[in-house]
C-alpha positions in Angstrom: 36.1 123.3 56.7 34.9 122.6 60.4 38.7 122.1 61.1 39.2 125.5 59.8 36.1 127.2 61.9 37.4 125.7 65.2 41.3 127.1 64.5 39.3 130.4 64.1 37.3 129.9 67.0 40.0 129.0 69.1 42.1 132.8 67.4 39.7 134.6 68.6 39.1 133.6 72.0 43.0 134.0 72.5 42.9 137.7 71.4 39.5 138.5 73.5 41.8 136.9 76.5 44.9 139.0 76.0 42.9 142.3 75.5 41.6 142.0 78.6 43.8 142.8 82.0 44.0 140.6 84.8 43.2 142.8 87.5 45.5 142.3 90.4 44.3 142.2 94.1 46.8 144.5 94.7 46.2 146.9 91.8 45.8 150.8 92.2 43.2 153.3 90.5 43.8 156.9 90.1 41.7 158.5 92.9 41.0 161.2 91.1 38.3 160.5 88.3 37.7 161.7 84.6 34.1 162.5 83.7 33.0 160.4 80.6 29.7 160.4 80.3 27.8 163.5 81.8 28.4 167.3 82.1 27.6 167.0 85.9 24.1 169.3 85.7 20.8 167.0 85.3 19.7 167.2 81.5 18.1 165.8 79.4 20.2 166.5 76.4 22.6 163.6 74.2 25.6 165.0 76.5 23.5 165.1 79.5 22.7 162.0 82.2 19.6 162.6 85.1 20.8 160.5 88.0 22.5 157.4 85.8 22.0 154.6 88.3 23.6 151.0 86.5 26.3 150.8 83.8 27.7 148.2 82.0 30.4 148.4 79.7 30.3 145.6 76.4 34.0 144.6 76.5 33.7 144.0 73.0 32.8 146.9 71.5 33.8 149.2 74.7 30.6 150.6 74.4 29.6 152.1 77.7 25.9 151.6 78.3 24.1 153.6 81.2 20.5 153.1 82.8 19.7 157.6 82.5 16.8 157.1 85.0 15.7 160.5 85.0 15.3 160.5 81.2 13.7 156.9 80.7 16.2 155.7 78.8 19.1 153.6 77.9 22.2 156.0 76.5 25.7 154.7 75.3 28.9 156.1 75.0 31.6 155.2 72.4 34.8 154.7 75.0 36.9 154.1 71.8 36.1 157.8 70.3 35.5 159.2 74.5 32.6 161.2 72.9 30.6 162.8 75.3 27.6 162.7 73.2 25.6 159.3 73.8 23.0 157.5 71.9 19.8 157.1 73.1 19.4 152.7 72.2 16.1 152.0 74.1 14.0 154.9 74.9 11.7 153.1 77.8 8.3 154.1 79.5 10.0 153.7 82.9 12.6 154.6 85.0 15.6 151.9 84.4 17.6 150.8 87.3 20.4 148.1 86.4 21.7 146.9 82.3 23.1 144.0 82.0 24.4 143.6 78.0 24.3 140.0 76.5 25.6 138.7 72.9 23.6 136.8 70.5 24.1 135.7 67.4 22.9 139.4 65.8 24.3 141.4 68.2 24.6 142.6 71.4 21.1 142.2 74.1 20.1 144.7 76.3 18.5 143.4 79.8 17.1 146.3 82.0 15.3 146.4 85.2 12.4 148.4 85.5 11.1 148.5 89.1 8.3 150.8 88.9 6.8 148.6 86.1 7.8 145.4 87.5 9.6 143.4 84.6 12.5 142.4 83.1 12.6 144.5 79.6 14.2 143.0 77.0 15.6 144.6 73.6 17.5 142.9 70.9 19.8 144.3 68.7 18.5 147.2 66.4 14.9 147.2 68.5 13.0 150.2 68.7 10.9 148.8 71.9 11.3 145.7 74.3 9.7 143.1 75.4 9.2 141.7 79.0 11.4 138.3 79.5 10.4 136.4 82.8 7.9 136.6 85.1 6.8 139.6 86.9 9.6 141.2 88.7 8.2 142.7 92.0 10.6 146.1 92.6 13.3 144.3 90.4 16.8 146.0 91.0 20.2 143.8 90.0 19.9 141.6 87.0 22.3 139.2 85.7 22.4 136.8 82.5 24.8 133.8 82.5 26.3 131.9 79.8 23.0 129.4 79.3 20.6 133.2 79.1 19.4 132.3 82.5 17.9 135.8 83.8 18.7 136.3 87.7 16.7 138.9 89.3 16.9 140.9 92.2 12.9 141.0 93.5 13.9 143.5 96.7 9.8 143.9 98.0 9.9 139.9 97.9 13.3 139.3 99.8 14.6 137.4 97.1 16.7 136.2 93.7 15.1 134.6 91.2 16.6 132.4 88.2 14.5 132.3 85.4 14.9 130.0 82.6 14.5 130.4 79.0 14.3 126.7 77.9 11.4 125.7 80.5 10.5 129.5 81.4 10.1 128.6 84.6 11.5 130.9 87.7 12.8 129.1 91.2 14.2 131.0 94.2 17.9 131.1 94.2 18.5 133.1 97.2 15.9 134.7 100.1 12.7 133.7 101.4 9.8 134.3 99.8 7.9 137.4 101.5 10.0 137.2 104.6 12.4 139.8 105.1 15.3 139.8 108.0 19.2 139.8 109.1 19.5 136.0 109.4 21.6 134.0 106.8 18.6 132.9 104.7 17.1 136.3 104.5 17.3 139.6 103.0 16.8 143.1 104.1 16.7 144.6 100.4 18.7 142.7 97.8 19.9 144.8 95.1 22.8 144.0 93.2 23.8 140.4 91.8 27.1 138.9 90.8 27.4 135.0 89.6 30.0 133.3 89.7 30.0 131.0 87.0 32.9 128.9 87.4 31.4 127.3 90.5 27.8 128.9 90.7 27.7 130.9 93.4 25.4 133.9 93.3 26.7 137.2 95.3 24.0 139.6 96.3 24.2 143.1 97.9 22.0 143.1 100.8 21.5 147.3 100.7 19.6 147.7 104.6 21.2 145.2 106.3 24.7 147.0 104.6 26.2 143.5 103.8 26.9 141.2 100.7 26.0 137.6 100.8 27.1 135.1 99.3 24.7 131.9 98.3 26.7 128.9 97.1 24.7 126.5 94.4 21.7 125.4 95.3 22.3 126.3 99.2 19.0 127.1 101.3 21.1 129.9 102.9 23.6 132.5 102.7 27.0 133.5 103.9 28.0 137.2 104.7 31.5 137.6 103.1 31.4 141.1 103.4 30.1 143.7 105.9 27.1 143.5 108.4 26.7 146.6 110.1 27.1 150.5 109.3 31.3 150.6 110.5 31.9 148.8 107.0 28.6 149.9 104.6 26.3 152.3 104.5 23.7 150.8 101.5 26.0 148.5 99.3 24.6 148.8 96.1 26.5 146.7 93.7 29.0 143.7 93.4 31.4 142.7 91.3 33.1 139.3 91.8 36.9 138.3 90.3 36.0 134.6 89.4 40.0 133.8 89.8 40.8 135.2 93.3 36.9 135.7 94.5 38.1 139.6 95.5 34.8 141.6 95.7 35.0 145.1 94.6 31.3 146.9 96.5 29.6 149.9 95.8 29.0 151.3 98.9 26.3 154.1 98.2 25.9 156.7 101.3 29.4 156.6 102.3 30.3 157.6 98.9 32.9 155.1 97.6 33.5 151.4 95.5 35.9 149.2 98.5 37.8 146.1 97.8 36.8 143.1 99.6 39.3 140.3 99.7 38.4 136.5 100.0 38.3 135.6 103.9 38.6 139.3 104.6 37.1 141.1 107.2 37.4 144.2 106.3 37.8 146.1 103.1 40.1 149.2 101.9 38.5 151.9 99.5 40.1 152.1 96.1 37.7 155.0 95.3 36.0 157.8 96.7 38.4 159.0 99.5 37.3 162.4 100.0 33.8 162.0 100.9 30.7 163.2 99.5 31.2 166.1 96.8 31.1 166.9 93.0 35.3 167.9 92.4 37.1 165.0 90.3 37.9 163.0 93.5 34.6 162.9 95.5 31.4 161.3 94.8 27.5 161.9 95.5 25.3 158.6 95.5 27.2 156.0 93.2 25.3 153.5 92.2 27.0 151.0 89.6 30.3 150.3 88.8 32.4 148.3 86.0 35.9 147.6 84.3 36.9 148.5 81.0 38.7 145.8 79.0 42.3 147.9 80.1 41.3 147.5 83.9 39.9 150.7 84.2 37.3 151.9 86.8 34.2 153.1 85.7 31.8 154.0 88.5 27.6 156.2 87.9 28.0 159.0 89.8 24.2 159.2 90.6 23.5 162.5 92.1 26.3 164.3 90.2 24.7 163.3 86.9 27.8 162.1 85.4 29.8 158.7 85.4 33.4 158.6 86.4 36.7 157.0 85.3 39.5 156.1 87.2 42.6 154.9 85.5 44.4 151.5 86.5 47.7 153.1 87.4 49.4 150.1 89.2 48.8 146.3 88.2 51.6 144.9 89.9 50.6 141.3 91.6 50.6 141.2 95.3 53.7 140.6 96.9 53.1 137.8 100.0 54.8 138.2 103.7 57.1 135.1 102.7 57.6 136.8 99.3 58.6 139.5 100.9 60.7 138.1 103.7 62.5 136.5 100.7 62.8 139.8 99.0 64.1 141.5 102.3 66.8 138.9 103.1 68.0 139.1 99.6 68.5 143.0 99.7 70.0 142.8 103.1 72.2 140.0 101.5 73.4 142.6 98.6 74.2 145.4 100.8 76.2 143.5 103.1 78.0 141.8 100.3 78.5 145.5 99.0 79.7 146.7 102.3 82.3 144.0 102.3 83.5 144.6 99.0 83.9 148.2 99.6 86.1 147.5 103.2 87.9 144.7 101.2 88.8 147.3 98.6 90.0 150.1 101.3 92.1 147.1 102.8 93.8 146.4 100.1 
């Protein structure tokens, strides 16, 4: 019998893994997005968002979950039916910034920051009100739950990332110094968004007024800025999101209206979306926010001021071709149409 749980274990990890695309370095998006979630007028009605700010899309499910600040609450969208009609799943007393979705063993968890309350709300599956999880949350923006349920918090008027810990429930500093804001590596302007690396443990954080992300390896007393530093490449980065593989960085960089991909080492990054500058047409963008993948590699990005969130397909996942690959590639075409031009004088010859 335990033989026989483990085979099915070990099933259905391998069809979660093939259902989901590797997402190239190299890949392409359509630039121009397909509203699906939102009508694009502030409302508070089930097809309605008021400035969505964080998404997060359960890869499981494809359920689309969206923090509707304006309206207090937590709406999702079924991206199997692409119903524009959502479902209101936690109805808060706040204004929600970022959701982060968790499984247990009863269902999916909803995480939500609430920086006007200061706490970390917390809603199990089927809840009709949450409860707060940590310890006070001081302006709390990006959240993040790892595989242990360790809460990471984003405490922006403290300069700093918290880990919280369910097992002790005890909270150390992670990243930043306590009450001490600044540009240096150890310090924060405003951190906002959070991604973790859980392969190695390194914790990414968008620092939004010093318009750089940092990066804060494990249990480092300072940071690393691996993308950005001044207002030529950001203008409020508002959100990262790491490939644990390749350590590409794809950034949410708010006031200049677009998501850009950072490569590793990089020093510099090219937008993938959000070319056209700020606007409400199907290519343009007004305040993103958030921004996630579907299971298929697609793009989903909250179109904050615009009241809607945007999808943009994955349209080219081919793997990225490198100079000696393409040397190789160029001497082997060069190679064929000599061979054909001799072929075709050899033929006129004779």
């Amino acid at each position: 019998m335990q033989f026989f749980i483990i085979y099915i274990s070990i099933v259905l990890c391998y069809f979660s893994c093939i259902e989901c695309v590797k997402i190239s370095s190299c890949a392409k998006w359509n630039r121009t997005g397909v509203t699906i979630a939102g009508t694009g007028v502030a409302g508070s009605s089930a097809e309605q968002l008021h400035d969505p700010t964080g998404i997060f899309i359960h890869k499981k499910t494809n359920i689309l979950y969206v923090a509707d600040y304006g309206n207090k609450r937590i709406q999702t969208f079924d991206l199997n039916k692409l119903s524009t009609t959502g479902n209101t799943v936690a109805s808060l007393t706040s204004n929600p910034h970022k959701v982060f979705v968790d499984d247990d063993s009863n269902g999916p968890t909803i995480y939500i920051s609430l920086p006007l309350s200061d706490h970390i709300e917390k809603w199990v599956y089927g809840a009709t009100s949450g409860v707060p999880i940590g310890d006070a949350c001081f302006s709390c923006l990006g959240i993040w739950v790892d595989k242990e349920k360790n809460l990471y918090t984003a405490e922006s008027s403290r300069f700093r990332v918290r880990k919280w810990s369910p097992q002790t429930n005890n909270s150390t500093v992670v990243a930043g110094r306590t009450d001490l804001n600044g540009s240096t590596p150890d310090r924060f302007g405003l951190p906002d968004g959070i991604s973790v690396d859980e392969t190695i443990g390194d914790i990414y954080v968008t620092d939004y007024i010093n318009n750089r992300v940092q990066k804060w390896a494990k249990d480092s007393e300072t940071g690393m800025t691996v993308a950005g530093s001044d207002f030529t490449s950001f203008s409020g980065p508002s959100c990262v999101m790491v490939d644990e593989e390749t350590k590409t960085m794809y950034i949410v960089d708010r006031h200049n209206e677009r998501v850009q991909r950072w490569l590793a080492g990089a020093s510099s990054g090219d937008t993938v979306v959000g070319v056209a500058g700020r606007g409400n047409s199907s290519d343009q963008l007004n305040e993103p926010r958030h921004a996630d993948f579907d299971s298929k590699g697609n793009l989903y990005v909250s179109d904050a001021w615009n009241h809607r969130v945007q999808m943009y397909t994955l349209i080219d996942n081919e793997p990225c071709r490198t100079s000696a690959a393409l040397s190789i590639m160029f001497k082997s075409t060069m190679i064929q149409i000599l061979f054909s031009m001799v072929t075709l004088i050899m033929a006129k010859v004779f």
